[in-house]
ZADO-1210 file (C-alpha; in nm, 4 decimals, padded with zeros to 6 digits):
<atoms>
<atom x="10.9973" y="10.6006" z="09.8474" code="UNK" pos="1"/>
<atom x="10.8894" y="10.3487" z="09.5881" code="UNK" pos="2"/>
<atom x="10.5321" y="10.3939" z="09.4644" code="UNK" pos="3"/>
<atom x="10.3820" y="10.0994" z="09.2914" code="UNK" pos="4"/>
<atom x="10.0099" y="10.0329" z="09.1118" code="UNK" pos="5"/>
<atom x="09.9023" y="09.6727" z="09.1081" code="UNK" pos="6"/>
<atom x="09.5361" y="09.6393" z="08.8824" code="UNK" pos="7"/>
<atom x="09.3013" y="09.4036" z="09.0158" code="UNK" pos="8"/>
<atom x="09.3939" y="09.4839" z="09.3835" code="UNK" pos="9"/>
<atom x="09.0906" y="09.4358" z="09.5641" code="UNK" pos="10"/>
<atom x="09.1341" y="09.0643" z="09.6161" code="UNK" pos="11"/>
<atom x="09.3139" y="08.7543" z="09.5804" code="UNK" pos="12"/>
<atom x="09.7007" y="08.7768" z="09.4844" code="UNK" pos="13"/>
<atom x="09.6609" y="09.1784" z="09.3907" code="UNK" pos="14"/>
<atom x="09.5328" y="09.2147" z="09.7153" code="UNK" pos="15"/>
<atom x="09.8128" y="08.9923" z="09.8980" code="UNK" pos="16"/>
<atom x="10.0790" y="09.1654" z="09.7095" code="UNK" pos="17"/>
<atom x="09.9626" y="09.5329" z="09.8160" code="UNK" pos="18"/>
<atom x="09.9923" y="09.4281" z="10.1827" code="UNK" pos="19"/>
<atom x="10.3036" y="09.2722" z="10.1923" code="UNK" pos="20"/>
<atom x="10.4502" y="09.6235" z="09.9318" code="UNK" pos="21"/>
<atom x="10.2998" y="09.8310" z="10.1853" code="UNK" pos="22"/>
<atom x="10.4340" y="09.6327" z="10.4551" code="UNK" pos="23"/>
<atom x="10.7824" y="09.6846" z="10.2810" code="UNK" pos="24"/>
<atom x="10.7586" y="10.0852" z="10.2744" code="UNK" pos="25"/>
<atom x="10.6130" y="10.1112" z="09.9188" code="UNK" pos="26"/>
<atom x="10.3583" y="10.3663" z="09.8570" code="UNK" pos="27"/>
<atom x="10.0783" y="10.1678" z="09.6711" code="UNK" pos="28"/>
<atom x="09.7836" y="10.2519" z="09.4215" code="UNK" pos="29"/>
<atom x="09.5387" y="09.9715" z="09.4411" code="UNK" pos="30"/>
<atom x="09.3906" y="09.9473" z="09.1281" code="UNK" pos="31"/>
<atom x="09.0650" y="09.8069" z="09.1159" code="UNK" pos="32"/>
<atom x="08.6978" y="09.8473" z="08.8569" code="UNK" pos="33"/>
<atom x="08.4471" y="09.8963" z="09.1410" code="UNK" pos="34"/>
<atom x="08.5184" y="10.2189" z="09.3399" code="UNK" pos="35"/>
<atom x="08.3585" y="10.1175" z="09.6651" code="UNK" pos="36"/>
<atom x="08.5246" y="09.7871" z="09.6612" code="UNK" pos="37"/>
<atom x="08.8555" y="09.9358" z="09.5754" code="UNK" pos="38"/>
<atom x="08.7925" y="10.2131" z="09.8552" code="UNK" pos="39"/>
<atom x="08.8008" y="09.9554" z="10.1206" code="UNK" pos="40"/>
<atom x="09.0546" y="09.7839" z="10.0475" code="UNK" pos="41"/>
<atom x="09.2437" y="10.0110" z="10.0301" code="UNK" pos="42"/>
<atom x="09.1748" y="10.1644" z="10.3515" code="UNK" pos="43"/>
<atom x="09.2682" y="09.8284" z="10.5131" code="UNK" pos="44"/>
<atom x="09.5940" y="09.8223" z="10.3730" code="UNK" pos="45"/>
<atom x="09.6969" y="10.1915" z="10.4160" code="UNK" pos="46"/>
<atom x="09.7471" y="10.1904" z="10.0052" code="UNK" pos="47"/>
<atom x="09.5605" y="10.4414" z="09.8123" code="UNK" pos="48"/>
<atom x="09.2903" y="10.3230" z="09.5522" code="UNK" pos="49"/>
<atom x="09.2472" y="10.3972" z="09.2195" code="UNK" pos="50"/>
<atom x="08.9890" y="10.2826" z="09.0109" code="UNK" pos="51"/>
<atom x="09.1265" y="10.1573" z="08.6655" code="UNK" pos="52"/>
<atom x="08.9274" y="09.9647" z="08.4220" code="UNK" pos="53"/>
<atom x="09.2070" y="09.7277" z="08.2313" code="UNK" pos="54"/>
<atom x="08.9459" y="09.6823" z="07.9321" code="UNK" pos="55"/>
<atom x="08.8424" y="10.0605" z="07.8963" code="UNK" pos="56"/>
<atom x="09.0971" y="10.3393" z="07.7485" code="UNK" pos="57"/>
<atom x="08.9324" y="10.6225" z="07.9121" code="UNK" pos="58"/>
<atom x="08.9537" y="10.4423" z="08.2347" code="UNK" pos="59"/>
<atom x="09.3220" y="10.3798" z="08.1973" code="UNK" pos="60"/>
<atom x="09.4387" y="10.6933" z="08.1389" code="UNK" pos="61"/>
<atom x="09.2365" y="10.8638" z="08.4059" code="UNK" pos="62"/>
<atom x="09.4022" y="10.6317" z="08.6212" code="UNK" pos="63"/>
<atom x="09.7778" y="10.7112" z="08.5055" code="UNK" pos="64"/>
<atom x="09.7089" y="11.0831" z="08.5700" code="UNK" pos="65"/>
<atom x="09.5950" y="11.0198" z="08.9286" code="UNK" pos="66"/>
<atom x="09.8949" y="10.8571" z="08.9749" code="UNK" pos="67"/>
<atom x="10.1462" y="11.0624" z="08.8292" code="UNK" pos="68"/>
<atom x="09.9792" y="11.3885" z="09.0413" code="UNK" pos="69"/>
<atom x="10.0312" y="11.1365" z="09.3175" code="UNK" pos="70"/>
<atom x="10.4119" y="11.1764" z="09.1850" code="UNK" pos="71"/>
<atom x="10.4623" y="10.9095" z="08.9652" code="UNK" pos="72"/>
<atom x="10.5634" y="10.5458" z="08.9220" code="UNK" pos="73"/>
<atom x="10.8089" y="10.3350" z="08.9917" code="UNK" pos="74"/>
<atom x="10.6376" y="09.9667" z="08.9789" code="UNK" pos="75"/>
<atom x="10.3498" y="09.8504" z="08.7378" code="UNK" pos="76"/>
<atom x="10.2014" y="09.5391" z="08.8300" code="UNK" pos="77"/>
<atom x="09.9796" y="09.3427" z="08.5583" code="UNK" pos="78"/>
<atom x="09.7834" y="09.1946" z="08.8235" code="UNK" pos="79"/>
<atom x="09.3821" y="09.1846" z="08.6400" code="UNK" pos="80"/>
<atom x="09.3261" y="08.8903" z="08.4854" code="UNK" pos="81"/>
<atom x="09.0351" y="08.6339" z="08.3879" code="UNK" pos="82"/>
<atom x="09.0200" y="08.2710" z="08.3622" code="UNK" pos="83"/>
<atom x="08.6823" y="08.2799" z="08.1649" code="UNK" pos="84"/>
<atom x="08.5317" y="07.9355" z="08.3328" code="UNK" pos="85"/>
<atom x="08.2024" y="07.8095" z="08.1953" code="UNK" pos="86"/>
<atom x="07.9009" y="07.6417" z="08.4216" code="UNK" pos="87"/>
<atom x="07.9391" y="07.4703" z="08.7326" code="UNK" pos="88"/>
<atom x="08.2971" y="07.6234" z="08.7688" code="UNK" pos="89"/>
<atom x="08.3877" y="07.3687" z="08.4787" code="UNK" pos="90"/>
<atom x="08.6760" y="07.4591" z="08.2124" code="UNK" pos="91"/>
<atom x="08.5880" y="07.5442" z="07.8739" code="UNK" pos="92"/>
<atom x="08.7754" y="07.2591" z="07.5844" code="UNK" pos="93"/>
<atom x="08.8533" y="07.2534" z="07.2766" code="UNK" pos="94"/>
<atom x="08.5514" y="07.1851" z="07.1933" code="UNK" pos="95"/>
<atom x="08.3385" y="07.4179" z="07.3397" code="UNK" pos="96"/>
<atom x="08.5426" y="07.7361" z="07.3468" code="UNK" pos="97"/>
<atom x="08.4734" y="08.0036" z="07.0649" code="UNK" pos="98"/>
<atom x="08.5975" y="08.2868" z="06.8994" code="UNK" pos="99"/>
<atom x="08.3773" y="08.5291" z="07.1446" code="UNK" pos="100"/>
<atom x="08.5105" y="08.3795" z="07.4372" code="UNK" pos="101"/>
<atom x="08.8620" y="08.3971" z="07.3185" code="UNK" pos="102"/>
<atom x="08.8297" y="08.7711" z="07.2227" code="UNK" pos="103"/>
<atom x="08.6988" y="08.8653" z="07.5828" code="UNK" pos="104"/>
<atom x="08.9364" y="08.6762" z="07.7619" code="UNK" pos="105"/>
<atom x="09.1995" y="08.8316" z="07.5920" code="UNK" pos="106"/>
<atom x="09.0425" y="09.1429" z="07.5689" code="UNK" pos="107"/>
<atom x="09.1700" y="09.1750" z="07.9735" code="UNK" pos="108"/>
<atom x="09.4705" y="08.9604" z="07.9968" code="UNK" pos="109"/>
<atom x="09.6597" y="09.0648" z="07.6798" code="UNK" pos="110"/>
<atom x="09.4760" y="09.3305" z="07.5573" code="UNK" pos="111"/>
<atom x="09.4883" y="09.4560" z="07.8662" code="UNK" pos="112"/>
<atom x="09.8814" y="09.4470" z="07.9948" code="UNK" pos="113"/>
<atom x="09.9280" y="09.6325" z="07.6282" code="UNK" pos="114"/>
<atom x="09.6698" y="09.9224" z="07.6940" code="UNK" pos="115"/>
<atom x="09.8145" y="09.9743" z="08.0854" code="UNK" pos="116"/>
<atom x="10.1971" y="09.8947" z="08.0040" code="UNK" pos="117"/>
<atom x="10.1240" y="10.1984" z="07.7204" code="UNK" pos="118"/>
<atom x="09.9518" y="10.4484" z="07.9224" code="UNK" pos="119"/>
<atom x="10.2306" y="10.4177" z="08.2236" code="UNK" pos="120"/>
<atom x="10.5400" y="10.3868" z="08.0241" code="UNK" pos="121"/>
<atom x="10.5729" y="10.7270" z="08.0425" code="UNK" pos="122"/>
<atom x="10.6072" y="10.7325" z="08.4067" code="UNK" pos="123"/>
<atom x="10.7915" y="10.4697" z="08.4620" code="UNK" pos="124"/>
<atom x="11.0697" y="10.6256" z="08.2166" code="UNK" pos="125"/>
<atom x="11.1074" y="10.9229" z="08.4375" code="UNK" pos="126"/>
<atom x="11.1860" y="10.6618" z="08.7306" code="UNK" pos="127"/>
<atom x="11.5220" y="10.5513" z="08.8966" code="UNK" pos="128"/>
<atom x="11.4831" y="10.2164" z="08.8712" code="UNK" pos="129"/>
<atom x="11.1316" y="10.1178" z="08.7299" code="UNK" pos="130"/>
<atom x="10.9533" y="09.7516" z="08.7277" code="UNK" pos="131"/>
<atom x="10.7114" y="09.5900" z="08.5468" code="UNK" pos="132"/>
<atom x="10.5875" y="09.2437" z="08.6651" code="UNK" pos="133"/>
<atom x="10.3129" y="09.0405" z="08.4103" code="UNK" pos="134"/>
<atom x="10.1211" y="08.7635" z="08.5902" code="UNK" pos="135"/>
<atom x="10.1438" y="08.4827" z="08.3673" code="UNK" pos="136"/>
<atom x="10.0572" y="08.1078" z="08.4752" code="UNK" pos="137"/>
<atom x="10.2671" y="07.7950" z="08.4385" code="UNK" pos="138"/>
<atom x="10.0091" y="07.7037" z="08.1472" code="UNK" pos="139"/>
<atom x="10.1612" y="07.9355" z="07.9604" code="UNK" pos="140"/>
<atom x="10.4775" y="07.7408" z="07.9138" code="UNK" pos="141"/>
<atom x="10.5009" y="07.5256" z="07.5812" code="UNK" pos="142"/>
<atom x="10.7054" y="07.3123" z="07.7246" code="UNK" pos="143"/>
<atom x="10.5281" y="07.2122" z="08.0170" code="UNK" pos="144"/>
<atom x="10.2277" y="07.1973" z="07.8809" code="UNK" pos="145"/>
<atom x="10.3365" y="06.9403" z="07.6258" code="UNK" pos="146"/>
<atom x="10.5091" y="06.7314" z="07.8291" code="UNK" pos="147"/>
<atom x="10.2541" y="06.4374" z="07.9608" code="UNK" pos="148"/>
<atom x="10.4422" y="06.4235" z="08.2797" code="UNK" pos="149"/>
<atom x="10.3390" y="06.7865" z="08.4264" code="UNK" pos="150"/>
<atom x="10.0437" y="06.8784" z="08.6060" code="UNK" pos="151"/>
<atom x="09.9944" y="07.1420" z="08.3265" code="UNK" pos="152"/>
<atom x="09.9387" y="06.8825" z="08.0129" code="UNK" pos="153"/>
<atom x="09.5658" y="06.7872" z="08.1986" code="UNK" pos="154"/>
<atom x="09.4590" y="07.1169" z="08.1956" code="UNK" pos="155"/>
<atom x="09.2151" y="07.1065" z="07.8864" code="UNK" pos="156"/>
<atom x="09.1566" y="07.4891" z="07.8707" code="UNK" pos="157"/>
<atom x="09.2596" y="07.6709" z="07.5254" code="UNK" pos="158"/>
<atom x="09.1431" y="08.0578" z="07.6207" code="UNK" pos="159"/>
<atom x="09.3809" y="08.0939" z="07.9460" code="UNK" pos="160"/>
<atom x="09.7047" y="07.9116" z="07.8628" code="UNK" pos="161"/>
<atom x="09.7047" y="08.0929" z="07.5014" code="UNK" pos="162"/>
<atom x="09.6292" y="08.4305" z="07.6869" code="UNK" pos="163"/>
<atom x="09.9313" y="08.3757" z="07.9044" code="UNK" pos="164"/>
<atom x="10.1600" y="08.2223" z="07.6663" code="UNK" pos="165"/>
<atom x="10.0672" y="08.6348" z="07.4518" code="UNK" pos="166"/>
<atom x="10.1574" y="08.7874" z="07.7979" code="UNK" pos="167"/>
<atom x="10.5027" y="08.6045" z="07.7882" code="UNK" pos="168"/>
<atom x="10.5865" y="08.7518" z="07.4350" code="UNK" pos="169"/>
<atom x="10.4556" y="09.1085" z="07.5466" code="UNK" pos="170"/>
<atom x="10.7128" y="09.0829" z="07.8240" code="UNK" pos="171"/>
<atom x="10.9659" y="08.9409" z="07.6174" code="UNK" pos="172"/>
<atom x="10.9098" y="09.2131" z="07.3788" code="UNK" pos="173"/>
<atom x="10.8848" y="09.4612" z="07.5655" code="UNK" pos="174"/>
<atom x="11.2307" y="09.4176" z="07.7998" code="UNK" pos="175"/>
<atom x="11.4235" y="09.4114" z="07.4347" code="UNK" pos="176"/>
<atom x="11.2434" y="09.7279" z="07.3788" code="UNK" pos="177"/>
<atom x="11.3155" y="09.9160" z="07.7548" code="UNK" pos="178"/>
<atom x="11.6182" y="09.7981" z="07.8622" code="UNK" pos="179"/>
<atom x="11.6241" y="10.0107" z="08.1372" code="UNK" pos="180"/>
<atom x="11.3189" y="09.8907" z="08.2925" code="UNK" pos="181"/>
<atom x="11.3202" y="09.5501" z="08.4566" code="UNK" pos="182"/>
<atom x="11.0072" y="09.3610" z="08.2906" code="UNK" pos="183"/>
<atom x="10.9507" y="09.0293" z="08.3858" code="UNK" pos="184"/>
<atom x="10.6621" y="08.7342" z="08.3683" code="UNK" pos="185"/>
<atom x="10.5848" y="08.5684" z="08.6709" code="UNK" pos="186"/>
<atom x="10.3694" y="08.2262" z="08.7748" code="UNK" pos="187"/>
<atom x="10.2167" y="08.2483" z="09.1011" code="UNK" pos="188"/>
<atom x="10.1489" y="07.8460" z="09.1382" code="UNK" pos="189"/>
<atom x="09.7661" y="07.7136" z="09.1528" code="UNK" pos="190"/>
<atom x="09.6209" y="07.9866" z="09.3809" code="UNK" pos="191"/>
<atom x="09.3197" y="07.9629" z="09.5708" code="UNK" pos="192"/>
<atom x="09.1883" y="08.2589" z="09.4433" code="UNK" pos="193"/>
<atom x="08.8027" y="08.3801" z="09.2771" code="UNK" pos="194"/>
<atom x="09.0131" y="08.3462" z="08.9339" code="UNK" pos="195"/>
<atom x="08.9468" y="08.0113" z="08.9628" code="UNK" pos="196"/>
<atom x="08.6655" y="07.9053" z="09.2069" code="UNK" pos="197"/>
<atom x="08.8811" y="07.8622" z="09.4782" code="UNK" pos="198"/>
<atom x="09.0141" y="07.5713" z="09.3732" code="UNK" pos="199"/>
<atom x="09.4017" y="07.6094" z="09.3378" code="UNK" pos="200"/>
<atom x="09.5628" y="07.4386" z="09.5862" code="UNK" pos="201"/>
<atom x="09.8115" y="07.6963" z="09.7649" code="UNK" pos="202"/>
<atom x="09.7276" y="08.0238" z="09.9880" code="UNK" pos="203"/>
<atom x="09.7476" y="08.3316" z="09.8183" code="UNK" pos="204"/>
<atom x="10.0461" y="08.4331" z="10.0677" code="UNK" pos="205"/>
<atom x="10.2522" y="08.1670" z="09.8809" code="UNK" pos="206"/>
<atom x="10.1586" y="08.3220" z="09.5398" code="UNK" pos="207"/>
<atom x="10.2324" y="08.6415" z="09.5924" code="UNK" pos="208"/>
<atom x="10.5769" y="08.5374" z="09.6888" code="UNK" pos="209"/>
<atom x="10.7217" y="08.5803" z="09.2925" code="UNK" pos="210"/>
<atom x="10.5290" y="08.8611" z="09.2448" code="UNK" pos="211"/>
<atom x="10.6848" y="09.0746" z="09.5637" code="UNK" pos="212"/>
<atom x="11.0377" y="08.9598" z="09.5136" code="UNK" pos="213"/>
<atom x="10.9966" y="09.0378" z="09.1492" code="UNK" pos="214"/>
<atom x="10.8546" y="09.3700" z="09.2403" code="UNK" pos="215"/>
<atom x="11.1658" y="09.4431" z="09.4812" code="UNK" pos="216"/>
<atom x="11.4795" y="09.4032" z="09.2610" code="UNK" pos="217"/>
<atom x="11.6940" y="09.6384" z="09.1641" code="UNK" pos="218"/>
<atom x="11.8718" y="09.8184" z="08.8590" code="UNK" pos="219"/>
<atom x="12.0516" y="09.5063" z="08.8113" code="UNK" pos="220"/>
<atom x="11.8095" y="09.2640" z="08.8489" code="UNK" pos="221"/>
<atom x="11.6528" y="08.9829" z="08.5475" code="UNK" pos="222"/>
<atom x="11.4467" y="09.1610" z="08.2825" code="UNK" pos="223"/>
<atom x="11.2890" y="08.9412" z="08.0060" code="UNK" pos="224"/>
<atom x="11.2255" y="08.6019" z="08.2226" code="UNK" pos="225"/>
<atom x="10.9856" y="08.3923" z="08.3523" code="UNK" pos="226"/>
<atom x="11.0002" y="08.2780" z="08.7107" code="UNK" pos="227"/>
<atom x="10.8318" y="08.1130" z="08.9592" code="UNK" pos="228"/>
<atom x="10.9117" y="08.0928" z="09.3217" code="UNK" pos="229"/>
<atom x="11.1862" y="07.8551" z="09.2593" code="UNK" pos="230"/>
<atom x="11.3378" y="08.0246" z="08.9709" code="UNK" pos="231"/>
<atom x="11.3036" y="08.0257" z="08.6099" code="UNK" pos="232"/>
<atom x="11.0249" y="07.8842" z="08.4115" code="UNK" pos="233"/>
<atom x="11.0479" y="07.7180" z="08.0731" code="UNK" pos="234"/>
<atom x="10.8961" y="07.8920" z="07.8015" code="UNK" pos="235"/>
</atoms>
């Protein structure tokens, strides 16, 4: 039996993902900051919740030793993330974003795959074949981004894309340093999802697609890329 924690499982993708893991025989922790919230979903799924706070040590680690008396881990997903948008649902620029935001925004998406990866990397290491899957975004790729041709070069956002493009290094870094744990970055496409008011322009059953077959491969599988539902990404 696999047993797999996704953070930030309550909705969206995290919450697509846990049904279609469950669906698939894994037993799954739903991670998620508000108990009650967590708690029901949850008990919709069959999954079992766990309430884990990506921002808060204390949280964390509670959370890694209700899963490992729930006997242990075999699939960390970095599912909780932020977009940080401003008024009206509007992107922050250049020239309006500041140090503060920045430091939130990361305090969650990079901050926070380093403080969960650390606390559960124990576990993991005591698996037969452990995963880790980082949600990254196609914003994160420099060379898409640059290129005036890609859907990516309009987006005028600095606090997200950087955020993302820190997750791809972590994962980088971190499959050099585990190579016996597949670790991979994924990018779930434009996702209609509260991330970002709704507005992306694909179901979240078609994003969670990477992030389940990422979740699913083996000993022998990719470790240290960046794909999307078609295959890899350019960094």
């Amino acid at each position: 039996m696999t047993t797999t924690l996704i953070t930030g499982a309550n909705k969206g993708l995290g919450f697509e993902t846990a049904r279609r893991l469950v669906a698939a025989g894994h037993t799954v922790f739903m991670g998620s900051r508000d108990p009650e919230r967590g708690r029901h979903a949850a008990q919709e799924l069959g999954a079992r919740a766990v309430v884990i706070d990506v921002t808060d040590d204390a949280s964390v680690a509670a959370a890694a030793k209700t899963v490992e008396a729930g006997g242990g881990l075999d699939v960390l997903i970095n599912n909780a993330g932020v977009e940080g948008r401003g008024e009206g649902n509007s992107v922050i620029g250049a020239a309006d974003v500041t140090g503060d935001m920045m430091r939130e925004l990361f305090e969650t998406n990079v901050f926070g795959v380093v403080r969960v990866t650390h606390a559960f990397l124990p576990l993991l290491q005591k698996s037969a074949a452990p995963v880790v899957v980082n949600l990254s975004s196609g914003l994160a790729s420099l060379a898409r981004i640059t290129e005036p041709a890609t859907p990516s070069h309009a987006y005028p956002g600095v606090a997200y894309p950087a955020s993302k493009t820190a997750v791809n290094m972590i994962t980088v870094q971190y499959a050099k340093a585990f190579p016996g744990i597949r670790i991979n970055a994924v990018e779930p496409g434009y996702t209609a999802t509260d991330l970002n008011g709704n507005t992306g322009t694909q179901t979240v059953e078609q994003g969670a697609e990477i992030i389940v077959r990422m979740a699913r491969i083996g000993r022998d599988g990719p470790t240290g890329g960046f794909f999307d539902a078609t295959g890899p990404v350019p960094w």
